[in-house]
C-alpha distance (Angstrom), angle and dihedral (degrees) to the residues before:
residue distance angle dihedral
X1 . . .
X2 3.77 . .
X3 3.62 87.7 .
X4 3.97 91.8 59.2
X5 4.16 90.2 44.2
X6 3.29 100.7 53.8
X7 4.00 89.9 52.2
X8 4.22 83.4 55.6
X9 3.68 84.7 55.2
X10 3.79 128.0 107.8
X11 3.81 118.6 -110.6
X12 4.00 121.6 -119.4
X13 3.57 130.7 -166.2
X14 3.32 123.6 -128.8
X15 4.10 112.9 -105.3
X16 3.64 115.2 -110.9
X17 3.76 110.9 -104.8
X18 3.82 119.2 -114.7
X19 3.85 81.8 -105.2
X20 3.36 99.0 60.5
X21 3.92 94.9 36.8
X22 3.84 86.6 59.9
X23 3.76 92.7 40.2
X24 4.08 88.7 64.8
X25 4.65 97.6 36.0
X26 3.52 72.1 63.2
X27 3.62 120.9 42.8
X28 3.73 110.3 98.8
X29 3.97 130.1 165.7
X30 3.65 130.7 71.5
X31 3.77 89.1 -77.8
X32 3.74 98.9 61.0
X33 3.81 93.6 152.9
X34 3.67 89.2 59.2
X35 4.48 92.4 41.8
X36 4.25 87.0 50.6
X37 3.72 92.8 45.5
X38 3.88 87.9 54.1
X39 3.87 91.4 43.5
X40 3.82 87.9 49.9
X41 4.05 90.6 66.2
X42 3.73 97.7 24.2
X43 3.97 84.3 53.8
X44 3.23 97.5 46.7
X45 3.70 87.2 76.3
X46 3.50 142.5 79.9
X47 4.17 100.9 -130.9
X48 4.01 122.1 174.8
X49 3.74 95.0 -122.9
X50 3.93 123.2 49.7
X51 3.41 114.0 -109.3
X52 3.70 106.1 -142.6
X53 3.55 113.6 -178.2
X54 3.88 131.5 13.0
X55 4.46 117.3 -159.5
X56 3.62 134.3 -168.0
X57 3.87 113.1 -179.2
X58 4.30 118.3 178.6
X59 3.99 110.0 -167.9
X60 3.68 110.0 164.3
X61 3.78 97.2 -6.4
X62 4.03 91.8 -62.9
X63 4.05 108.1 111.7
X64 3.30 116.7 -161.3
X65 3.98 119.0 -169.0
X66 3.93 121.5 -146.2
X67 4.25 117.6 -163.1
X68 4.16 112.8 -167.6
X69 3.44 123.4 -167.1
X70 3.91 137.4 176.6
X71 3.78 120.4 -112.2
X72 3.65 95.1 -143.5
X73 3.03 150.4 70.5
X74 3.69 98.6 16.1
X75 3.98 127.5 -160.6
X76 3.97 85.9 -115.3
X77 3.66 138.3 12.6
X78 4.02 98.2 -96.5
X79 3.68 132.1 178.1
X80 3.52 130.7 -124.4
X81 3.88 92.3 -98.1
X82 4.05 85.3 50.0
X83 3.40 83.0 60.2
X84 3.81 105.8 50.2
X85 4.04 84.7 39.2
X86 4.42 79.8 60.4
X87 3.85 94.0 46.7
X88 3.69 92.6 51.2
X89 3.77 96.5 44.5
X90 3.98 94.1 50.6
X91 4.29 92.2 42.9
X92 3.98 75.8 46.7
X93 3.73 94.4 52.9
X94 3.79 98.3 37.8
X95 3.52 89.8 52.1
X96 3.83 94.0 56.3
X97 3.63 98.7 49.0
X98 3.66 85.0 48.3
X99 3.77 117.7 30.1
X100 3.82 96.2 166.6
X101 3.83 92.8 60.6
X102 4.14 112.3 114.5
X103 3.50 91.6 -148.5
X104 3.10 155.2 -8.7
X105 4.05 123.9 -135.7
X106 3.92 120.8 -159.0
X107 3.73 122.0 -173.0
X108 4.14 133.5 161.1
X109 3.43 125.2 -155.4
X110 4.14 135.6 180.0
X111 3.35 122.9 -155.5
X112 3.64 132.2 -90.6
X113 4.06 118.4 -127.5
X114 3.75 113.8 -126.1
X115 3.48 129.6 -174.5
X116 3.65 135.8 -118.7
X117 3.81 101.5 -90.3
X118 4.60 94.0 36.8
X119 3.44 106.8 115.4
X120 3.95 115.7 -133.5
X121 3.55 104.2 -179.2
X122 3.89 140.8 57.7
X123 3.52 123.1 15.9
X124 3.15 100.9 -35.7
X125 3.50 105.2 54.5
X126 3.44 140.8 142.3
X127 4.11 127.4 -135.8
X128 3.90 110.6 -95.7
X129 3.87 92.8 -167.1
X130 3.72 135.3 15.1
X131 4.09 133.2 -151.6
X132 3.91 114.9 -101.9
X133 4.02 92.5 172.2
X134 3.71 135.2 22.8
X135 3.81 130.1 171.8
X136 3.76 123.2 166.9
X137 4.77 111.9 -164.9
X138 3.30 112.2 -155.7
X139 3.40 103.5 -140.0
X140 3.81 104.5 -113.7
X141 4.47 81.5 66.0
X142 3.62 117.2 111.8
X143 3.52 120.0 -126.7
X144 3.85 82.4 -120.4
X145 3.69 94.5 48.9
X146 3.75 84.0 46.8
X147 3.94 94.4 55.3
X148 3.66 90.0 44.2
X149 3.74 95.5 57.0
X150 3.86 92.6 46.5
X151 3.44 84.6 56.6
X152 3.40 107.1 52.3
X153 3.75 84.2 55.3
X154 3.99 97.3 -132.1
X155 3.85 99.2 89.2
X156 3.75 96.4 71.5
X157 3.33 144.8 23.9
X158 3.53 117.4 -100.4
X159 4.53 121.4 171.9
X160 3.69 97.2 -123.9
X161 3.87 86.9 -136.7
X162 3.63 96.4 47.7
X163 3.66 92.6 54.0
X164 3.69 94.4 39.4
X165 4.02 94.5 60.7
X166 4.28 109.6 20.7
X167 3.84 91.5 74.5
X168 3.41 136.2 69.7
X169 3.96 117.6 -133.9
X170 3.61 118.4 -88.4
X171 4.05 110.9 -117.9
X172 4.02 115.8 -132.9
């Protein structure tokens, strides 16, 4: 009898997990299908710092992928190494979902206080945020290679003062 009811019954979909709901607020590009498949792994995840914005751009048949995050206020306090440890594992990630992409370019930014009267909209407009660390893989790096090159400091660009006061001090 049960059996015969629940056939009689309307079907519902599933609701999209918070995950997935994030993965497509924050797809952007002209490959969204490729940025919300990234999101879906990437926020699947509990990382230290937000990641704010996932890209996929495809010009010519090269894709290249872009990952934003905020600089502040992160989920945990994290060291610096935390931090390169979360770069590597989201170029890792992006670069599995999509192993044709060129590159992919990582930046952070923190936002920019403006008073009452700046404008931040329209033409004349004034920046809201600015970029305190960018690193773009090509996609033939290691993840090793990649870690190395963070650490030496002189793949990327970190702001000196950015990097000097967001992280907490790494214990021996």
């Amino acid at each position: 009898m049960l059996a015969s009811l629940a056939g009689a019954l309307p079907a519902f979909a599933a609701s999209p997990s918070v995950a997935e709901l994030d993965a497509a607020a924050r797809a952007s590009g002209n490959r969204p299908d490729i940025a919300t498949q990234i999101g879906d792994r990437v926020f699947s995840s509990t990382l230290p710092a937000q990641v704010s914005q996932i890209s996929a751009n495809e010009f010519g048949g090269h894709l290249v992928l872009g990952i934003r995050m905020w600089g502040v206020k992160f989920h945990k306090p994290i060291t610096q190494r935390e931090f390169v440890g979360q770069v590597a594992w989201l170029v890792r990630t992006a670069l599995a979902v999509a192993p044709s992409a060129q590159e992919v370019d990582v930046w952070t930014s923190v936002p920019i206080d403006v008073t009452r009267d700046i404008v931040v909209s329209g033409d004349l407009a004034r920046p809201t945020s600015r970029v305190v660390f960018t690193l773009s893989v090509p996609h033939t790096a290691s993840d090793a290679a990649t870690i190395t090159r963070l650490a030496a400091g002189d793949a990327a660009f970190w702001d000196r003062e950015w990097a000097r006061t967001a992280f907490v001090k790494a214990t021996s």
